[in-house]
C-alpha positions as CSV (number, residue, x, y, z in Angstrom):
1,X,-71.1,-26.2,41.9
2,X,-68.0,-26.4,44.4
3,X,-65.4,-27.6,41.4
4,X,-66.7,-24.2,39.4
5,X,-66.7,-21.6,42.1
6,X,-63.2,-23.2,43.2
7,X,-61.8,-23.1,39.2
8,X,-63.2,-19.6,39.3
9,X,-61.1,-18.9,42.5
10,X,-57.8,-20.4,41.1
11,X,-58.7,-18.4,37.5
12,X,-58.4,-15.0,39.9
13,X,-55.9,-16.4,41.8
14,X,-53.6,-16.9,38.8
15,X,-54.9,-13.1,37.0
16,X,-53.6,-11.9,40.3
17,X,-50.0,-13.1,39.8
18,X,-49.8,-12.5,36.2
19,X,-50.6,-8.9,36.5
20,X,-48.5,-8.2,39.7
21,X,-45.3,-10.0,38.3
22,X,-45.9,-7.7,34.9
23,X,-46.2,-4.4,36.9
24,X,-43.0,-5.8,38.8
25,X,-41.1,-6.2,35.6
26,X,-41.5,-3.1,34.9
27,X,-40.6,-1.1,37.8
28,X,-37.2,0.3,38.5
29,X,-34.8,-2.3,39.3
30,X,-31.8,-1.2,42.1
31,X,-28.3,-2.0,41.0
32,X,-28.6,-0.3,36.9
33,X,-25.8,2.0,37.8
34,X,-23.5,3.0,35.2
35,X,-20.7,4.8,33.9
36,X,-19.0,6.0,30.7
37,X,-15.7,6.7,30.2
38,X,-14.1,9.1,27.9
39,X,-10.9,10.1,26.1
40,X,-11.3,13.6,25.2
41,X,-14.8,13.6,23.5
42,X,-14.6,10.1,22.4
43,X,-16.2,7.3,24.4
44,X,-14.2,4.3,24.8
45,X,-15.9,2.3,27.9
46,X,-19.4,2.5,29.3
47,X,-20.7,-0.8,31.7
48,X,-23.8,-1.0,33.4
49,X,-22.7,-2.0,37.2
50,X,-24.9,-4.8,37.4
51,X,-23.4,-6.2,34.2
52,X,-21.0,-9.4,34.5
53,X,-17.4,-8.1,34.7
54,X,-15.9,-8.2,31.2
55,X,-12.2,-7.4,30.4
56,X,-12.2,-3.6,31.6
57,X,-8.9,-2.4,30.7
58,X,-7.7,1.3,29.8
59,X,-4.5,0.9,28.0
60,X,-3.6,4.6,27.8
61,X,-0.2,4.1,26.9
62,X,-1.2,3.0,23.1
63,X,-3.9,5.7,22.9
64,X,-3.3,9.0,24.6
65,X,-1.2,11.4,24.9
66,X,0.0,13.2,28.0
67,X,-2.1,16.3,27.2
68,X,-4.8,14.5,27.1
69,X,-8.3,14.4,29.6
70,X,-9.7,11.2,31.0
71,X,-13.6,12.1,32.2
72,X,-15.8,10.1,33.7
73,X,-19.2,10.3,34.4
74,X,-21.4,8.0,36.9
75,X,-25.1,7.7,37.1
76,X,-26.6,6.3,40.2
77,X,-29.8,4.5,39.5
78,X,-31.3,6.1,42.5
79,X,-30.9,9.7,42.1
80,X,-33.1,11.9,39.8
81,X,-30.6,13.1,37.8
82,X,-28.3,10.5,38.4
83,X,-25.0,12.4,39.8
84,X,-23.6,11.6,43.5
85,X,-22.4,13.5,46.4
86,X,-18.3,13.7,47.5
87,X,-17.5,11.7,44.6
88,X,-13.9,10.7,44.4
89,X,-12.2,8.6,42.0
90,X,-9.6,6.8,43.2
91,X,-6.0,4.9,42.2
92,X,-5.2,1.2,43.9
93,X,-2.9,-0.9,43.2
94,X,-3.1,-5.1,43.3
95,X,-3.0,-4.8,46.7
96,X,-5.6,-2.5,47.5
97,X,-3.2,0.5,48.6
98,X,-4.8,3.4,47.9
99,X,-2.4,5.5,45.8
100,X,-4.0,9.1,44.7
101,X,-7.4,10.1,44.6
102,X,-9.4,12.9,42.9
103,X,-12.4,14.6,44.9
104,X,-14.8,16.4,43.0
105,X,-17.3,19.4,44.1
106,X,-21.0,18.5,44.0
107,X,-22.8,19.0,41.6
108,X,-26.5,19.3,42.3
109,X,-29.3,18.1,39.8
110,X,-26.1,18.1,37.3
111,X,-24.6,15.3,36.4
112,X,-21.3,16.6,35.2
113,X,-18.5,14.0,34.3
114,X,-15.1,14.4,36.8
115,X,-11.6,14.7,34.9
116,X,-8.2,13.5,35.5
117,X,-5.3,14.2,33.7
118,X,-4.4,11.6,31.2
119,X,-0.2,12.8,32.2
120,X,-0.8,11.8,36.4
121,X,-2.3,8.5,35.2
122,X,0.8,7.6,32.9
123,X,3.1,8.6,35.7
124,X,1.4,6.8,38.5
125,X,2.0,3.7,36.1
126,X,4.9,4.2,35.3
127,X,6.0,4.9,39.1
128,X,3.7,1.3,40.1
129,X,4.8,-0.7,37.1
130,X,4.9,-3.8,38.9
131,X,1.6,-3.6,40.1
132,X,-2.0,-3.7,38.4
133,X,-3.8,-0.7,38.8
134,X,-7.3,-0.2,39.3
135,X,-9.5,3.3,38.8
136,X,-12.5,2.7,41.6
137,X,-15.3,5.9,42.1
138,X,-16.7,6.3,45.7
139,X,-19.5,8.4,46.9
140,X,-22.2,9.2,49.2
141,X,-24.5,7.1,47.9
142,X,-22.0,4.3,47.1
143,X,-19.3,4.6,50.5
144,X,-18.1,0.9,49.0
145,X,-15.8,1.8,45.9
146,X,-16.6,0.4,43.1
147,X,-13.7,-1.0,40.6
148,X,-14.8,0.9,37.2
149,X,-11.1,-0.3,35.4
150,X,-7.9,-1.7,34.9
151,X,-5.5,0.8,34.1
152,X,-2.5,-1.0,31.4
């Protein structure tokens, strides 16, 4: 009688942690920010943050001109609609010298994409061309930038 009421008790037992790891897989996870970048209308990066880091490299000089917009839009996992408070993108070199920086107005419940001119990007390479230059976005809700590309 003690072996069956103790199977029963290992039976609920294991119930138990099937159904709570299978509510847990599907909750929110942290860390699924992301962000797309685009060249005019056309979308030519988007990474999830949590992603491994792949080659992420704008090479701007083989395709865009200098009237062209660069726009970017982040969504924090953590927000409702996904857009952040004092963003600012920012330009660092290999170093980690900050170089320019964009700050952008909040937006509310909007999540609207920031822009930078494609013509102060080509000059701040061509003004830092020995160095590697990196495009981070920083926030309220993300005061560590994160690196979202290479610029070459």
């Amino acid at each position: 009688m003690k072996t069956m009421k103790l199977k029963s008790n290992m039976n609920s037992i294991l119930i138990m942690l099937v159904v709570g790891f299978s509510t847990m897989a599907f909750s929110p996870k942290l860390g699924l920010d992301s962000y797309e970048i685009y060249l005019n209308d056309k979308l030519i990066m988007k990474q999830y943050v949590n992603q491994p880091l792949n080659l992420r490299t704008l090479q701007l000089e083989k395709t865009a001109m200098e009237d062209d917009q660069l726009w970017i839009r982040y969504t924090h996992c953590t927000i409702k609609k996904g857009s952040g408070s004092n963003r600012v993108l920012l330009l660092k070199d290999d170093k980690g010298h900050l170089l320019t920086q964009w700050k952008f107005a909040n937006t509310g419940t909007e999540n609207k994409p920031m822009n930078v001119s494609v013509a102060a990007l080509l000059k701040l390479e061509k003004e830092h061309k020995d160095h590697q230059i990196s495009l981070y976005y920083k926030s309220a809700e993300l005061p560590k930038a994160e690196m979202l590309a290479y610029l070459r």
